[in-house]
N, C-alpha and C positions, 0 to 999 in steps of 0.2 A: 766511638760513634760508628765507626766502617764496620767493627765488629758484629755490633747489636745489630747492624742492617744486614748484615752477612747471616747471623743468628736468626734475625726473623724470616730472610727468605727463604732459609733452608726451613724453618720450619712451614713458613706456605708451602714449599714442595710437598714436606713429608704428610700435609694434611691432605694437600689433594692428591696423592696418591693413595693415602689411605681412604678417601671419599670414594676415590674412583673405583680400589679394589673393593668396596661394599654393595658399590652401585655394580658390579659385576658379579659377584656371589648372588644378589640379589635377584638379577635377571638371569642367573642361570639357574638357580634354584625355579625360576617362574617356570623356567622353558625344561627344564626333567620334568615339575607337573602337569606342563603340557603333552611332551610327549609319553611318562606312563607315568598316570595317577594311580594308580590303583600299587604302582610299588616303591613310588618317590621316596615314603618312609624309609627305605632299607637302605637309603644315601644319605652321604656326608658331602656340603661341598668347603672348600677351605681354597684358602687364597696359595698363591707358588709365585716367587721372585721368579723373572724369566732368569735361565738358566745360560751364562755369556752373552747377554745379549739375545737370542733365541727364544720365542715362545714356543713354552712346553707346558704337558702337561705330568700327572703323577696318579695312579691306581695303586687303593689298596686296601686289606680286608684289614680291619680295627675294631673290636668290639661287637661282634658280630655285624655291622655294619661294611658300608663298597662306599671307601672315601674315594671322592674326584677332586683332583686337584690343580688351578690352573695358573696363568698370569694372566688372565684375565676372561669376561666370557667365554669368547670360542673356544680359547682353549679348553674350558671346563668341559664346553659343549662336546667337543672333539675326546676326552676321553670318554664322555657319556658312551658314545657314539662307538669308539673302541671296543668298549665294554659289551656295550651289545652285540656287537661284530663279535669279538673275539671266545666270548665266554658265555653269550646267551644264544649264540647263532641267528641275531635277527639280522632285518635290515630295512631300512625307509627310504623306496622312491618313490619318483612320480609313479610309476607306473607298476605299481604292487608293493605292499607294506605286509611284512613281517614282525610282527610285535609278539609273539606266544611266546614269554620267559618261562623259562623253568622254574619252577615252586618247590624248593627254595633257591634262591638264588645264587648261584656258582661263586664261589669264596674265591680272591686273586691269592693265589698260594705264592707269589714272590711278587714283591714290589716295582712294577711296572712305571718306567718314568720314558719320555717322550721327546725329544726336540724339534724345531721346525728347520730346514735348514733355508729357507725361502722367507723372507720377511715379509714379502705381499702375497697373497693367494688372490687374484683378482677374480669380480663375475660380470657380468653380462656384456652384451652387444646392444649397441642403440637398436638394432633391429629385433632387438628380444622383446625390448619394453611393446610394440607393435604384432609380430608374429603370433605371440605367444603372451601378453600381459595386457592387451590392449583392454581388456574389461573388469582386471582386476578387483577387487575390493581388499579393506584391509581384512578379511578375514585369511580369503586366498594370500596377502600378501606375509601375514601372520606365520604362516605354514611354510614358504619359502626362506624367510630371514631363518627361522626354525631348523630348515635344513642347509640352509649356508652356513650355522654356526655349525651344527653337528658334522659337517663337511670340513670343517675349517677356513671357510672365507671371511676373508678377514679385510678386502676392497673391492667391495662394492660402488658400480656406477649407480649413480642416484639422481634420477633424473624428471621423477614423475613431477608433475606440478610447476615446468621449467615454462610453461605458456604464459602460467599467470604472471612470473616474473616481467615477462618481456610487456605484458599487458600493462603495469603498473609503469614500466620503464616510456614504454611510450606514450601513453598519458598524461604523464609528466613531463615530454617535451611538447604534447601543444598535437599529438594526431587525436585524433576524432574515431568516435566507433566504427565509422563510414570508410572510414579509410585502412582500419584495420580488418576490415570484416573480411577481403581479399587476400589477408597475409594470413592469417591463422587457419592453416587447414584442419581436417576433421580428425578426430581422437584415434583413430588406424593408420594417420599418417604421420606422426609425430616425430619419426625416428629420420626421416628423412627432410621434416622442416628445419627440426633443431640439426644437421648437417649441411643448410642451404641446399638441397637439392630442389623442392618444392616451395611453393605456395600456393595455400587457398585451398589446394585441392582435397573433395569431400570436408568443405563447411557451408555455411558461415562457422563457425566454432562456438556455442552458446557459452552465455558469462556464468552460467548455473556449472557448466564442466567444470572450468579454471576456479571456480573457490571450491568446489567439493576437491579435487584434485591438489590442488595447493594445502588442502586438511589433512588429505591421504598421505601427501610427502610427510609434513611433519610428524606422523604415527612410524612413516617406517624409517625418517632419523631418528626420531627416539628409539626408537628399536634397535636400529642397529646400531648407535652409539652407545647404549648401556651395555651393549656384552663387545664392546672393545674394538668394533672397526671402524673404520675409516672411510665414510661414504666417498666419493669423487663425484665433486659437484659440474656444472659449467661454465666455460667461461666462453666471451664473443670471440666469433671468428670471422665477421663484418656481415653475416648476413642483415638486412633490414628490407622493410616494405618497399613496395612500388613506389608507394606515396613519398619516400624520403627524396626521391629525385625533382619533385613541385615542392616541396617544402626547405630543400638545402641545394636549388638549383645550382650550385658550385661545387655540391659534393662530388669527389672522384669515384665515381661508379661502376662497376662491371659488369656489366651483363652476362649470365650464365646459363647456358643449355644444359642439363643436365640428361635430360630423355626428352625424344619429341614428341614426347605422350603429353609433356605439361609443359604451365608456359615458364617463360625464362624467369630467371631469379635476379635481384643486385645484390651484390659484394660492395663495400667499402672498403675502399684502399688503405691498407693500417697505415700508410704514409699521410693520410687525410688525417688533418690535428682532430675532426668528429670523431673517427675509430676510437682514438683513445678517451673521448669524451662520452661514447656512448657505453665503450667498455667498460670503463668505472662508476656511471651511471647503473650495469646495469649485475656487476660483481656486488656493488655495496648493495643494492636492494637483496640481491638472491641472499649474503651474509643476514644482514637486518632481518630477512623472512627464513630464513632456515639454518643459520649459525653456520660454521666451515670445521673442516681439518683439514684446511692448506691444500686439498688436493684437487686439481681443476680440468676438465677433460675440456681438448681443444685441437679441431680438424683443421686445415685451414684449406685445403685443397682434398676436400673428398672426392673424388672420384670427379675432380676439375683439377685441368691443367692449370697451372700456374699462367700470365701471362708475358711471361720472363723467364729464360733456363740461366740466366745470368747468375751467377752465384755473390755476386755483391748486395742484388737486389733482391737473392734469398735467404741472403741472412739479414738482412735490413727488417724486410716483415718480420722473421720471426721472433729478432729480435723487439719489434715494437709489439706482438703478439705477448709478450713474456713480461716485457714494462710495465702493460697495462694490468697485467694482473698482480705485480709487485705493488705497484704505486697504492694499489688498494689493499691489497696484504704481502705485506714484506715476507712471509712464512710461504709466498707461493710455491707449490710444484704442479709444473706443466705435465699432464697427462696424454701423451697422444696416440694414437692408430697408427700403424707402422703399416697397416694398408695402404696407400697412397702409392708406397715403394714396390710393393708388388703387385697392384694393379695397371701402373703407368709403367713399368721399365723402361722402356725408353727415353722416356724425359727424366726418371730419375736415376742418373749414371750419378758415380761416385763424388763426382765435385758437387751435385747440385747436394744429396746428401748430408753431407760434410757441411755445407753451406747453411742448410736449414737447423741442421743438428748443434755445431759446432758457436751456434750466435748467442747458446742459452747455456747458463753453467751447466758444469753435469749434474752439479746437487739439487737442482733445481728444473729435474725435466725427467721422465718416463719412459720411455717406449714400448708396447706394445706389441710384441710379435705376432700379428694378430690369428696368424694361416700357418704357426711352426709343426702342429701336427705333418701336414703334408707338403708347405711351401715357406721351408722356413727363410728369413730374410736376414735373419743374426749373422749367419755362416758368407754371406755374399758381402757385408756390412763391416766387418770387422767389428762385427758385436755393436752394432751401432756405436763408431767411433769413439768408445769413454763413457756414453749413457747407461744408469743404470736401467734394466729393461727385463719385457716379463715374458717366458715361454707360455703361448697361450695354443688350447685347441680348442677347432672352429667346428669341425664336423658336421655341421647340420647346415643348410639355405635356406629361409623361407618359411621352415616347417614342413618341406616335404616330406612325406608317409612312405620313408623303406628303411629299412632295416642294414648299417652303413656303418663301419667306422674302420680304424687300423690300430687293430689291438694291441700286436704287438710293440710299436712305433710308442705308444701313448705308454707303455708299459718299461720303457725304456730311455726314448730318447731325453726325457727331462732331465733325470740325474747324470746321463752323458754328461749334455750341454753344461750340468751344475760343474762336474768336475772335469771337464775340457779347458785349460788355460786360455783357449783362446776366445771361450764365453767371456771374459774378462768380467764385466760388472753386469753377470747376471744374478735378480734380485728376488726373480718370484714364478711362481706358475698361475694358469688363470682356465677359465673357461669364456671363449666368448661367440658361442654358438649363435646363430642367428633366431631359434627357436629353441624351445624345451619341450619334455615332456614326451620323449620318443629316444632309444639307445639306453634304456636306463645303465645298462653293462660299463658304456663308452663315460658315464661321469663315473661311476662310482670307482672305477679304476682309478680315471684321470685322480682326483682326492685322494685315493690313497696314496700320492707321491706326496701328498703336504709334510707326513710324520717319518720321510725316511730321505737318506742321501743316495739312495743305492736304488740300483732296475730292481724293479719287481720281475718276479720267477711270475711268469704269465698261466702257467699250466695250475702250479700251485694254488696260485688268488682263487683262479676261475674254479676247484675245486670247495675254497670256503664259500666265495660268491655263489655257487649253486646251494650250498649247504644252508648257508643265511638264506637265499631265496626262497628254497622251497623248504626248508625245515629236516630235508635228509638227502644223504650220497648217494641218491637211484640213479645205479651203473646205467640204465638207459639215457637218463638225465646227463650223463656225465660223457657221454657218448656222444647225445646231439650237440652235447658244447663243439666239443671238439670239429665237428663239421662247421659249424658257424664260427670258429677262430677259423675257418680253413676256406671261408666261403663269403661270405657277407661281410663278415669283420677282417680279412685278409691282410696283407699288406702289400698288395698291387697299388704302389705309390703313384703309378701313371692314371689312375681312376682319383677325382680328388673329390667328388662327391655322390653319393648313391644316386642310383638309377632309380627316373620312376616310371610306370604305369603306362603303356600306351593309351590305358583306358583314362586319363586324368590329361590325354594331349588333346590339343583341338583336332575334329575329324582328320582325319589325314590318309592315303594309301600310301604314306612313305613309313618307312619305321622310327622316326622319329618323330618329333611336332616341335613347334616354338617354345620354350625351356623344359621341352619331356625329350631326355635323354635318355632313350632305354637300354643303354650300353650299360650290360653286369660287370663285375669285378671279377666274375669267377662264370662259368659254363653252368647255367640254370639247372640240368639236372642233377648238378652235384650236391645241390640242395633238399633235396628228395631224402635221402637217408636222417637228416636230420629231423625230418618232419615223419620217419618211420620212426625216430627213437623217441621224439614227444609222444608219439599215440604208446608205446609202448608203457609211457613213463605216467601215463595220466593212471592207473589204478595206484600208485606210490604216491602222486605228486598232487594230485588234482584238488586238495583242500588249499594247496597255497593261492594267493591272492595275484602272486609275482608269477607263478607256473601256468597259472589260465590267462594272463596277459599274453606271455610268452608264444603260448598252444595256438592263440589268438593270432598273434603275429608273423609265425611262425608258417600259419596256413597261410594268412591275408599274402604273406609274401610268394610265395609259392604262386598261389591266382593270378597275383599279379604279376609273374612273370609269363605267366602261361598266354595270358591278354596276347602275347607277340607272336607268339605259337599259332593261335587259332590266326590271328589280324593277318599273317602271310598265309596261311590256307584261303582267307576270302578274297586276297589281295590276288591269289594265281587265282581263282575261282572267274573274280571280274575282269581279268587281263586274259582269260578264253574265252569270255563269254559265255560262263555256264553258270544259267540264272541257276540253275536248279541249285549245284554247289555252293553256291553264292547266299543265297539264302539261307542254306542248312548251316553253314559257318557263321553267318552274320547272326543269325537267331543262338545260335550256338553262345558266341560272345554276348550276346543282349542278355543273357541264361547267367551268366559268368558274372556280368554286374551285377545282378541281383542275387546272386547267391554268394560275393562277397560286401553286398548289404546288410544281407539278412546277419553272415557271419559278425560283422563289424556292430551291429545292434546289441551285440551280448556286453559289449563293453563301455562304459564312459566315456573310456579314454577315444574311442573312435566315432563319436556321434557330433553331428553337427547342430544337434537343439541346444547342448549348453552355450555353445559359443555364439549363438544368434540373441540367447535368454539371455546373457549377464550384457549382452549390448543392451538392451531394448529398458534392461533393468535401471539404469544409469539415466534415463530419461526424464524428466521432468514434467514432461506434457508429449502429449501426441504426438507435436513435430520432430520433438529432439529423440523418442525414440526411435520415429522411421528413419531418419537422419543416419541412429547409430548403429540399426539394422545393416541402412544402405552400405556406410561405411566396412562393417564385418561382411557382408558378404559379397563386396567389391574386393576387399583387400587378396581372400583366400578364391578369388575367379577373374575378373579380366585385370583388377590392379588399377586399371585405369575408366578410363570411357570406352566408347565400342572400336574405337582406333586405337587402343592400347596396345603397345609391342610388348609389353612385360606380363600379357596373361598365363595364366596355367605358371607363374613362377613359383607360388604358394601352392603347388598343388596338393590338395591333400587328402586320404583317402578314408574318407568319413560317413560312417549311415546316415541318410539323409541326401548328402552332396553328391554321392552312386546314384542313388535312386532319380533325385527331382534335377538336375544340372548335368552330368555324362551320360547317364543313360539318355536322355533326350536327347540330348546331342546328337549321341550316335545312332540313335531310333531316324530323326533328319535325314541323317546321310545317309541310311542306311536306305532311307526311303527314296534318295534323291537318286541314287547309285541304280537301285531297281527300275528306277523308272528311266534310268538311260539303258541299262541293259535292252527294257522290250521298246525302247525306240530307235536303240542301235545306233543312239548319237554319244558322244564323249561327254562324261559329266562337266558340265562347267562348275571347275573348283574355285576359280577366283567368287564369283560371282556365289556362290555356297558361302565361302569365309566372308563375304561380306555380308549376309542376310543372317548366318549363325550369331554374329559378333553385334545384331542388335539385339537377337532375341538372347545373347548373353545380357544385355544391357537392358534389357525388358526384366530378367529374372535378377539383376541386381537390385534393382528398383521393386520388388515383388514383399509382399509380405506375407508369411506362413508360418502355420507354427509347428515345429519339430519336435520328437519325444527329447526331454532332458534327463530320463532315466531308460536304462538298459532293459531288453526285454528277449527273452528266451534264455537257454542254456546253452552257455558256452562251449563244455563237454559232448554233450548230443547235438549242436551244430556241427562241429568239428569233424566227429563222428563222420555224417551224411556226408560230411563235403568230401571228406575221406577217402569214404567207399565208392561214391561217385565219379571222382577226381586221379586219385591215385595212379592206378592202373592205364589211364587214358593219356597221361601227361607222360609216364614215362615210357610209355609206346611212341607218342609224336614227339618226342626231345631226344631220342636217341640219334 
């Protein structure tokens, strides 16, 4: 009798892995015809045992056919992806696609097989879903899951549609729409609801969001569960409504400040026997509505202090933090941000650490390093005491618009740490940028650590990386690399996020502004030569798609450092009081915004009509599209209301946002400054920041409509800016 039961479950295994391995051939075969139809025929896919434990994958020419072979989706996806890398010289990002194969297609003359030495490849940051996804649709989100397989991500946070959960959850204890209408903030501000940092702010939140959105999530778990990963869903970390304090007037509650831009938040105390009632309340609806794999992301202290450094009393939470998600799935793994640690040092010294860590098995918990690129917390942590945990890089804030990473760091330190002993249980690398869609260089390196143990030769990549990019090795191309690993992409580890824009700060005569840091990594004019060998390289390169992005950016960056250049000529101009000077500079700079408009118009990627359009698009009726206008063009300018301290932290440099938002601004000041010059009184700048910061709040609340498609030539803008530009910048920067 034990046998035959023995006999039959081995056979339920070998069927659901055989199911699983079809339903993955299946969606990777979907996803080659998505990515090129036109030559899917010349492929074979076929299933691969992972290899020790390891996914891999397998390349190779069979019958005149390019077998790909994987253990599962991504894997497949990823030697797709190789292939094309390696043997067709393309390559797919955000910001420029490469797809022209060779006709016929490059035969693998030796059999090409792959391991992964990382079992989790993690993506996103709750701030991504916000910065950079807040309008998504599944088409857009189609073309990302699309490039996380061919990347090899293989854990994915997965969290769109986590409102309606809480919607349903509350409902079902007895709150009213009335009383949640304050707790659900608006569709830009989600990443910091579901963190307890906010409530309410930019809603009411319409019911019409939360079920289109709750549709959305289930397309992209089915997506990304048939080619083989592992979404990370959520679990409670005691946030709840205002209303929970009239409703459970005994409930242990905390009050939390998070910014004094919004009002305070409640926490429930996971010692409160509710916590654990509302957390399995509200783990089995998310399971019921969107299925699991065991994996559950949970902050408990974002960017809030504990109210306790006690270490008894922090492993007590964590460990009811951990309970509550066992109780409703035994298979749970805790998912967490290892942010906490390196944002608070001080409160989190090594006992408290140990404390929080040390309450939840190790097989049964994550860590996150979430800032190893330049702040790693592994090496201070003793590898997060026992946990297994992921090398992640952050690079990006907000979606600010420059041009930022550290090549070589990203090019190296991963396989370090993999084979460093005293990494002890590290399990994965990750991406958990705050935004996308800007650095394409800085991911497509980071990914290539998925399929090797060992540092990448940096000089080497970046010589295919050009080659995929623009379609050939133009020595001038290959030239400006090297100034931009040498300059932008550096590795001044004292610098931990690119500089932006003086033109993107609120008015200011100081060189910096409230989150506009215009402190370089590198001495501005050393950037000049690079943008000598792009112009060089435009008669060889100018057909690729990646190489006019580049040229694009390449200038934009330049401008924008220059913004600082001229801002202290008008700054000595009004500190002599010489109107005459004064003006010439200040029109000078007015000149500089719109001519890195006009520039930034040639491209998609820099325009601010799409991103106002796919808000407005998501709208139901009239009010909910003003609503999701308001919200997109709050989120990327004050962030808040006209007392917001977090404005300009999204800054971003975009056609549209130059023209009708900074340029005005500083046309204002610029007017307010003259007009104290020929009165000879001293500008009053308080009194400026305060009249500015409604008419920020007037153009938040504005409705206009912006081009959603690019207009001019990229090449002949660049050109003028050039000629113009060149010579003048590297006269005043020496």
């Amino acid at each position: 009798m034990n046998f035959k039961r023995m006999t039959g479950a081995l056979l339920f295994v070998i069927f659901c892995s055989i199911a699983h391995a079809q339903l993955n051939i299946k969606a990777a075969e979907s996803l080659l015809h998505r990515i090129i139809p036109n030559q899917a025929s010349h492929f074979v896919i076929e299933s691969l045992s992972k290899q020790q434990g390891q996914d891999a994958f397998q390349i190779e020419s069979r019958n005149g056919k390019i077998v790909l072979s994987g253990n599962d989706g991504v894997s497949i996806a990823s030697a797709l992806y190789y292939y094309l890398n390696t043997y067709c010289h393309c390559q797919i990002t955000w910001n420029g696609v490469n797809l022209h194969l060779p006709d016929p297609l490059p035969s693998v003359p030796v059999i090409v097989k792959k391991t992964s030495p990382y079992q989790y490849r993690y993506y996103l940051n709750y701030c991504t879903f916000n910065y950079s996804m807040s309008w998504w649709t599944w088409k857009r989100w189609e073309k990302e899951i699309d490039w996380m397989a061919l990347h090899g991500i293989n854990m994915p946070l997965a969290v769109t549609g986590e409102e309606y959960v809480w919607y349903e959850v509350y409902k079902e204890m007895g709150f009213t729409d009335k009383e949640l209408s304050s707790f659900f903030c608006g569709p830009a501000y989600f990443a910091w609801f579901w963190m307890g940092n906010l409530d309410g702010w930019g809603g009411p939140l319409p019911l019409t969001w939360m079920l289109s959105h709750k549709d959305l999530q289930l397309k992209i778990l089915h997506r990304e569960r048939e080619l083989g990963m592992q979404p990370v869903l959520s679990a409670f970390t005691g946030h709840v409504p205002a209303a929970f304090k009239t409703k459970y007037p005994n409930a242990k509650l905390k009050r939390v400040s998070w910014n004094v831009s919004f009002t305070d938040t409640y926490i429930l105390n996971p010692e409160d026997p509710l916590f654990a009632e509302v957390g399995k309340r509200y783990l089995e609806k998310e399971i019921q509505l969107f299925g699991t794999n065991h994996l559950y992301s949970a902050d408990t202290f974002n960017e809030n202090e504990p109210p306790s450094n006690d270490s008894s009393y922090l492993a007590k939470i964590s460990a009811q933090v951990y309970e509550g998600m066992k109780q409703v799935d035994p298979k749970a793994v805790w998912v967490m941000q290892g942010w906490l640690f390196y944002i608070d040092p001080r409160f989190w010294q090594a006992k408290q650490i140990k404390a929080l860590l040390n309450a939840v098995p190790n097989d049964r918990m994550i860590i996150l390093d979430l800032f190893a690129d330049n702040k790693p917390i592994w090496d201070k942590t003793d590898a997060f005491y026992g946990k297994p945990w992921i090398w992640n890089m952050l690079n990006n804030f907000g979606g600010r618009t420059t041009m930022f990473g550290h090549l070589e760091d990203v090019a190296t330190e991963p396989a370090k740490a993999l084979n460093n002993p005293a990494s002890h249980n590290m399990k994965g690398i990750g991406l958990t940028m705050e935004a996308i869609e800007q650095n394409p260089v800085m991911y497509e390196l980071m990914t290539h650590n998925t399929w090797t143990n060992k540092p990448v030769n940096l000089d080497q990549w970046l010589r295919e990386y050009i080659r995929n990019r623009y379609g050939t090795l133009d020595p001038n191309a290959i030239k400006a690399w090297q100034v931009l690993k040498n300059t932008v992409y550096n590795e001044n580890m004292e610098i931990s996020d690119g500089a932006e824009s003086i033109i993107t700060g609120r008015p200011t005569f100081d060189s910096s502004a409230d989150w506009t840091n215009t402190t370089l990594n590198y001495p501005a004019n050393q950037l000049l030569p690079a943008w000598d060998d792009f112009m060089n390289a435009i008669k060889t390169c100018q057909n690729s798609d990646g190489f006019q992005y580049d040229l694009v950016d390449v200038t934009r960056q330049v401008l924008a450092n220059y913004a600082l250049t001229l801002q202290n000529k008008w700054v000595t101009a009004y500190k002599q009081k010489n109107s005459k000077d004064f003006k010439e500079y200040s029109n000078q700079f007015i000149g500089l915004i719109n001519d890195m408009d006009m520039l930034l118009a040639t491209r998609k990627d820099f325009l601010l009509g799409p991103w106002l359009s796919d808000a407005r698009k998501w709208g139901t009726n009239g009010y909910e599209k003003a609503l999701y206008e308001r919200n997109a063009r709050d989120l990327i300018t004050l962030w808040g209301d006209a007392n917001s301290t977090l404005h300009e932290y999204s800054a971003r440099q975009w056609s549209g946002l130059l023209s009708d938002f900074y340029k005005v601004r500083w046309q204002k000041f610029f007017a307010e400054a003259n007009a104290s010059l020929a009165s000879g009184k001293t500008m009053d700048m308080p009194r400026f920041d305060k009249n500015i910061s409604h008419w920020e709040w007037q153009w938040v609340n504005e409705h206009k409509v912006f081009p959603v498609n690019p207009t001019g030539n990229s090449m002949e803008v660049v050109k003028l800016l050039y000629k113009k530009y060149r010579g003048t910048i590297e006269r005043q920067e020496k």
